[in-house]
N, C-alpha and C positions, 0 to 999 in steps of 0.2 A: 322389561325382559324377565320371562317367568325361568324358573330352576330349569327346565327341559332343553330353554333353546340355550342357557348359559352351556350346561354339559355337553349338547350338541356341536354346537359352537368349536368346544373345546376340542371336540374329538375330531373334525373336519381340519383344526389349528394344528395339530400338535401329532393327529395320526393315532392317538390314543390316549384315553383318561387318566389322572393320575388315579389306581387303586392303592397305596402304599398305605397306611395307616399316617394316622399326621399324630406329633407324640402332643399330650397335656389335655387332649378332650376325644372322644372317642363319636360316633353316628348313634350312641345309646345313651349319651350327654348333652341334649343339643342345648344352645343358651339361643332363646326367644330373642331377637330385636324386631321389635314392633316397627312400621313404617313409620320413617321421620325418625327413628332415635338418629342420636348426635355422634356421628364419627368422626374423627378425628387421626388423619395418617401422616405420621410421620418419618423421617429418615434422609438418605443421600441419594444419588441417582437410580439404583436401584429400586426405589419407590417409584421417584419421581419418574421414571419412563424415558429418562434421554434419549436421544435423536428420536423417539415416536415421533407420528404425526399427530394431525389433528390435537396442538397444542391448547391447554388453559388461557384465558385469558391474561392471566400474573404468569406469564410461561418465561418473558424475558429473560429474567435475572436467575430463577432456576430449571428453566427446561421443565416442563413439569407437561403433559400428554394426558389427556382425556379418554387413554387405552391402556393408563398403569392400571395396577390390577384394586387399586380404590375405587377409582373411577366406575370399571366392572363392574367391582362387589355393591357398591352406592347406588349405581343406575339399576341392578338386577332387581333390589330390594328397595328401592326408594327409601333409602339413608338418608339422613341429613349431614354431608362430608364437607368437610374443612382440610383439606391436603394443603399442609406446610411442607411435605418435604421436598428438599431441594438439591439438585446436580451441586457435587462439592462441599457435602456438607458432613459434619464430623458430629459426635457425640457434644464436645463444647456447643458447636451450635445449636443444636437441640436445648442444652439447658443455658447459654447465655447469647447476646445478641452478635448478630454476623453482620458488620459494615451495619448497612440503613435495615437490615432487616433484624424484629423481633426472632428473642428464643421461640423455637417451636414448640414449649412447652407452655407458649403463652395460648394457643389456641384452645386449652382445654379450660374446660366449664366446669360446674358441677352436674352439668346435666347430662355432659359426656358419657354414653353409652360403650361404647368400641373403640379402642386404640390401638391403630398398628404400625409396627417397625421395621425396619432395615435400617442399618445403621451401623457402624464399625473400621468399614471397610475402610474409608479415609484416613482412619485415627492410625493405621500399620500402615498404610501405601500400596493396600492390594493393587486395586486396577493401576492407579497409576503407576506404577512399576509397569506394570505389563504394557501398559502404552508406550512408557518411554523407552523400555526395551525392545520395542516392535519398534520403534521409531529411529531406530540404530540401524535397524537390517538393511542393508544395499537395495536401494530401491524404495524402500521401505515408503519415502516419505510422498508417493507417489498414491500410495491407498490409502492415506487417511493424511490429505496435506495440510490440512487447516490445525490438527490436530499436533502433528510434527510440529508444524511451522511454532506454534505455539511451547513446545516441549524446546526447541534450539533457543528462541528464544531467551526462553528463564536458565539454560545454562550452556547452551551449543549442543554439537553432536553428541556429546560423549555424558551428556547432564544424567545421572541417576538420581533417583530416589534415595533416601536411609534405609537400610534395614529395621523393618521391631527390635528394639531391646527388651529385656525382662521388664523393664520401667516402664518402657511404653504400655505392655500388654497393662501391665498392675493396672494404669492410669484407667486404659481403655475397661478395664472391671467395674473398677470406680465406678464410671462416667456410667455405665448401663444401670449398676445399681442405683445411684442418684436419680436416674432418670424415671426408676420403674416408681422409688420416694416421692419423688415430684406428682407424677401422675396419680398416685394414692391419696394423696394431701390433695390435690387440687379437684381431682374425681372421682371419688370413693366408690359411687356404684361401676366406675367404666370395667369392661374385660379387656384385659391387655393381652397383646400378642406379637410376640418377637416373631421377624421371619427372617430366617438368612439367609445369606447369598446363594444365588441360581450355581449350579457350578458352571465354570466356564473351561477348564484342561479338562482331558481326557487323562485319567487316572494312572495313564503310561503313554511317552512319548507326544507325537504333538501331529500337526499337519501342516499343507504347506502354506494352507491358508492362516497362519501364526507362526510369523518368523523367531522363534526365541530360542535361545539355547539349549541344551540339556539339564545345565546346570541352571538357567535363568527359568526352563520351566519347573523345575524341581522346589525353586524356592517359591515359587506362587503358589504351586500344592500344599505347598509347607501351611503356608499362611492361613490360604482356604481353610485347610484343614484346624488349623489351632483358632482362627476367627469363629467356624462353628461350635468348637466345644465351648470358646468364652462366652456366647450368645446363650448356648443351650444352658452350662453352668449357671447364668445368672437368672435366667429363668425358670430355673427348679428352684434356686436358691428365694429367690423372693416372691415364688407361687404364683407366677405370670403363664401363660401359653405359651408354646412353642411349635411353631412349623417350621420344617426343618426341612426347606425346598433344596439345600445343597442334597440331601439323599433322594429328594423325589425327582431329581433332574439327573442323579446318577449315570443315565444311560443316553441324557438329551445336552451333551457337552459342544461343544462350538465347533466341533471336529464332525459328529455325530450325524446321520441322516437324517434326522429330522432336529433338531439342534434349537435349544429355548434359550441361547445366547447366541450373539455373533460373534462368530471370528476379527482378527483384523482385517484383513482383507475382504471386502464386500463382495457377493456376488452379484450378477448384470440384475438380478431383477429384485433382490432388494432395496424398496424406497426406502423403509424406515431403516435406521444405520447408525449406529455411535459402536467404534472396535470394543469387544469385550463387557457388552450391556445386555439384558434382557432385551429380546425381540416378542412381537405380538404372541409367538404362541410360549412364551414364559411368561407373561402378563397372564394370559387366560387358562393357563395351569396352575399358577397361583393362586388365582380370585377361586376357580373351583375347588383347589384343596380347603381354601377361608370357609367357602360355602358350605363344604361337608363338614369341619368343624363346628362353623358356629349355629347351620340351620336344619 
């Protein structure tokens, strides 16, 4: 797939291209990867593509979809891609090992060319607050039952998340710096690139396809919000890239007409489906903002 029909693509997906500027490299900066250099994408579900279809073959244990936006950027440009990231995974697992599976920082080489991120979300409780919170609402557990069913379980109806504390955020610093060390040490030439989260609230109020409170939507803003600056922070700070897809999806929120997350409640013609995840056309507004970056 040449750059023409990726942008195409995007624009038939999503209703319009991302024009935003993307911050840390500019369209008058472009970084060469020849075909075949060695990528490497790592992160949590948000990488990994949950509920997409047209699953990887290692999809079991992290959910991982051949239409996250590596997968894209990889096939557009015949990369040579390694996606470790995986559904439920935290900065720790990034740098140390998760049950039977290796850190995701083992996938890197020295030949490693391109490495990309999402990552965070787990370490505060983003989404899943939001699920378990949608998973309270009357009814609720009706539109996303496998998903309930799994939230009563680990603690009943009424099971929440922790709040971030300052401690946590510190930790969650840490772990991104460490991460960006690890990746320099292990792949000197690679380009790194933090991406964070798609937004998923509408910047006031909610709909009614997202049962949450006032106050319970309030605090996921919260988070969204201080998640991106710790992202953005650690990436000026240790001279990494940064796209910053919470502001490029601004107006493409899970409420929104044309919307690059989903809501909790699915609509009738939505196959691909996990409440509160990147859908196909936040997949392919991502890979196209990567593309303008790095080509």
């Amino acid at each position: 797939m040449k750059r023409t029909s990726l942008i195409g693509f995007a624009a038939l997906a999503t209703g319009c291209l991302v024009t935003s500027p993307v911050n840390g490299r500019t369209s008058s900066q472009p970084l060469q990867l020849s075909e075949g250099a060695r990528y490497v994408a790592m992160g949590s579900s948000f990488a990994s593509g949950a509920g997409l279809s047209a699953k990887t073959a290692s999809s079991s244990r992290c959910d991982r979809s051949t239409f996250n936006y590596a997968h894209i950027l990889a096939n557009s440009y015949g990369l040579t891609l390694d996606d470790v990231s995986c559904g439920g995974a935290t900065t720790a697992n990034v740098l140390g090992p998760w049950a039977e599976l290796p850190p995701q920082i083992d996938a890197l080489t020295p030949q490693t060319a391109l490495v990309t991120l999402t990552i965070g979300g787990n370490d505060v409780n983003y989404i899943g607050s939001l699920i378990a919170n949608s998973c309270r609402a009357d009814g609720a557990s009706a539109d996303a039952p496998n998903l309930c069913e799994l939230i009563h379980a680990s603690g009943g109806a009424n099971f929440t998340l922790p709040k971030p504390t300052k401690a946590t955020w510190r930790q969650l610093e840490m772990n991104l710096t460490q991460i960006v060390k690890e990746i320099r040490s292990r792949s000197p030439r690679a380009t790194i690139v933090f991406i964070d989260y798609l937004t998923v609230l509408p910047s006031h109020g909610a709909c009614a396809r997202i049962p949450l409170s006032k106050s319970e939507a309030s605090q996921a803003r919260a988070v969204a919000k201080h998640l991106a600056e710790v992202t953005s922070r650690v990436a000026k700070n240790e001279k990494a890239q940064i796209l910053g897809a919470s502001s490029l999806s601004r107006d493409h929120d899970a409420c929104s007409p044309a919307p690059w997350t989903n809501a909790f409640k699915s609509t009738a013609h939505n196959k691909d489906y996990m409440p509160y995840h990147p859908n196909r056309a936040g997949m392919v507004a991502i890979a196209d903002a990567l593309e303008r970056m790095l080509f």
